[in-house]
N, C-alpha and C positions, 0 to 999 in steps of 0.2 A: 436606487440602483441604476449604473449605466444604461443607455437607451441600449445599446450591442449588446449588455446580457440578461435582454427583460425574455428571451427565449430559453430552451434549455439546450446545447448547442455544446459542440465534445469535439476534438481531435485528436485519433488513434493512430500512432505512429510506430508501424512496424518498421523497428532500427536497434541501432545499439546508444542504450541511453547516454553514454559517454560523449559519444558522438553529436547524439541532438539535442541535449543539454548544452554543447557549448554553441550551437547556431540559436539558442533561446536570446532572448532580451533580457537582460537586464532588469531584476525586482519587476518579475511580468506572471506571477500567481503569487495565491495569496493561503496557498497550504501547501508544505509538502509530506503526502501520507500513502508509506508503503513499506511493501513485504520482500525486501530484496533477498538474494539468496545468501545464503548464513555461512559462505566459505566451510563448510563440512562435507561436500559435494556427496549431498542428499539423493538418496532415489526412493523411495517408497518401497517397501519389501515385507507390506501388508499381504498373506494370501487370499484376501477378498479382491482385491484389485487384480482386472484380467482385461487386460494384458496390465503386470508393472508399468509406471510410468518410468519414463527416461531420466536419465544422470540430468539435471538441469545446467543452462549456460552459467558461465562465468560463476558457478559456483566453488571454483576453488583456484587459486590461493589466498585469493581477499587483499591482492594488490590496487584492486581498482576502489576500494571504500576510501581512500584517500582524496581522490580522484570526484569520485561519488557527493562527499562532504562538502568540498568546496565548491563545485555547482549549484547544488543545493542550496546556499549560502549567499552565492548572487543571483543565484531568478528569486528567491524569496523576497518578497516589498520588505518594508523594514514593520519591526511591529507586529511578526507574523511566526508562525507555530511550523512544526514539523517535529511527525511522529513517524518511530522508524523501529519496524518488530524487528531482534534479532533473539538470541537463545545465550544460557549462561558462559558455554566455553568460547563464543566468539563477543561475544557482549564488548569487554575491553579495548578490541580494534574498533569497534564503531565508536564507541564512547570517544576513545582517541580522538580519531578522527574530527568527530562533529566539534571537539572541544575547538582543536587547534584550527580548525575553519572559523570558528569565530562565534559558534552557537554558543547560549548561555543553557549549560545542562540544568534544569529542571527537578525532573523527574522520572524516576522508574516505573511506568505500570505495569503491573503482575499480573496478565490475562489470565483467568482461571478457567478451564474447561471442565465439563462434563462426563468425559473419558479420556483416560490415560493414553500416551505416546506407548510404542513401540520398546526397542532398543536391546538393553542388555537386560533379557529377562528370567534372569537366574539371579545376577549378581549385582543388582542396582537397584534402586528404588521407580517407581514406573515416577514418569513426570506427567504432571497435568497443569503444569504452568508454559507460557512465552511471555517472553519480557518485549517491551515497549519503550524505547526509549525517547523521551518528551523532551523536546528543549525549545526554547524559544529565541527569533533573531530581532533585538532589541525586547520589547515587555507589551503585550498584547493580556486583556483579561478574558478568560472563560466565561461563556455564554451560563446565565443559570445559575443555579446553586453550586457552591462548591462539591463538586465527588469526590470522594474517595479513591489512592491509585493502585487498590483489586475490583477487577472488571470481571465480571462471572458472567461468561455467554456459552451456549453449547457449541461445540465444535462440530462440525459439517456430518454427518455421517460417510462412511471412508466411500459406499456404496453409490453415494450422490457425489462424489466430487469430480469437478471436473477438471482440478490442479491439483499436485500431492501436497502442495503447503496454500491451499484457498482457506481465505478467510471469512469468515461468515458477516452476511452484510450486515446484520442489526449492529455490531461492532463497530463499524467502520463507519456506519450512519450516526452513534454516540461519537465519537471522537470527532466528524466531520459539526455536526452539530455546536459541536462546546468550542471549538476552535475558529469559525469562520460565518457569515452573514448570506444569505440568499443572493443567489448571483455574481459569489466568488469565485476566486479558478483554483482548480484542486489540482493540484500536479503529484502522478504515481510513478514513479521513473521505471518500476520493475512491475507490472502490469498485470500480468499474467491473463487471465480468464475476464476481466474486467471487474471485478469486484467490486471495485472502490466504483468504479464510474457508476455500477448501477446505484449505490449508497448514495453520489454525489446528485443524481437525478431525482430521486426520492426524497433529498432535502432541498432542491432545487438550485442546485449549485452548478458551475459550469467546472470543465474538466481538460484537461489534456494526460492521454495513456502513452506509455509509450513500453514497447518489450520486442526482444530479438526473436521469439518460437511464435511464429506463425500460425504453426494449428491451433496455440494456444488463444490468440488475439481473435482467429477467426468465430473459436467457441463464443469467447466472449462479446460479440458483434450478434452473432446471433441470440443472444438475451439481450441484447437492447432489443433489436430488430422487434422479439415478442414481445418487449414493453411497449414500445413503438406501435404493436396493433390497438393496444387500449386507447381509449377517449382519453383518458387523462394525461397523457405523455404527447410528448410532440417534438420529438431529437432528431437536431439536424448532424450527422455523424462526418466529418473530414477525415478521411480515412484511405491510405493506399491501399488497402484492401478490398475495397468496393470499386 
């Protein structure tokens, strides 16, 4: 492992990822795994959640996944993975996209959860799937045995979340796991609550976050900050927000 990432050590950049993805370097992480917004311009409209959470950014019309792909594409080293949750009726713009960037699509995972979605609850079937879309730039092999691509993790309770689409870290800790090596850089372009970064900590991985909702970056700073009191953690965090 580089001498620079024998710490565990994260850059939190409250921006627009469009924007600070193109002042990145050039093939400068070595995963990119995230929950962007799914252009359905999502708001939560669970009555346990109090207050609703807000209409999230750039969640609609899904001009920028274009945009999104091909960045992706060159900060990735070659040889390197990127996972990217989206849902059935936007699925084919991302697919698109990561295609014509240059990704070789892979694979589908079928995240299964524990409780059913929301939605049209009269005249639909309830969902308890998100899709994951796996591809790889150039050919990298998974850590471990081979898995299978249904992933059954319980999903957050709606009463503990602190994002309406947070993903629950044991998830995110598999996939960072089978994808990348102790002391890699995980790159999440759409950030949210930090999820991914606590996942990436836990497998000791290094990180750069990046997301435009403030309160929400600030949430997630403050769970580091509590890991950060443990003896076993020791994150140095680069962040305009501190």
């Amino acid at each position: 492992m580089p001498k620079e990432n024998e710490k565990y050590y994260g850059q939190v950049i409250h921006g627009d990822c469009l924007k600070v993805m193109t002042e990145m370097q050039n093939e400068s992480v070595d995963l990119v795994l995230t929950d962007p917004p799914y252009a359905i311009n999502y708001r939560s409209n669970r009555r346990i959640a109090r207050p609703k959470f807000n209409h999230l950014d750039n969640d609609t019309p899904g001009d920028w996944i274009e945009k999104f792909a091909v960045q992706s594409y060159r900060l990735l080293k070659n040889n390197r993975h990127l996972y990217c949750f989206c849902r059935h009726d936007t699925y084919p713009l991302f697919y698109k996209a990561f295609g014509d960037a240059g990704f070789k699509l892979k694979r589908t995972l079928i995240w299964i959860k524990d409780n059913h979605g929301s939605g049209d609850l009269k005249g639909d079937y309830a969902p308890r799937d998100e899709w994951i879309i796996y591809a790889h730039k150039g050919r990298r092999i998974l850590n471990g045995k081979r898995p299978d691509n249904i992933l059954e993790y319980p999903k957050i309770h709606t009463s503990k979340l602190l994002h309406p689409t947070e993903k629950p870290v044991e998830l995110l800790k598999f996939l960072i796991e089978k994808s990348t090596k102790t002391g890699e850089i995980v790159l999440d372009p759409y950030a949210g609550v930090l999820s991914t970064a606590v996942a990436a900590i836990q497998k000791k991985r290094c990180f750069v976050m990046i997301d435009t909702e403030r309160g929400f970056l600030s949430k997630g700073i403050g769970r580091l900050d509590e890991m950060n009191e443990s003896s076993e953690y020791n994150i140095t965090i680069d962040s305009i927000l501190k």
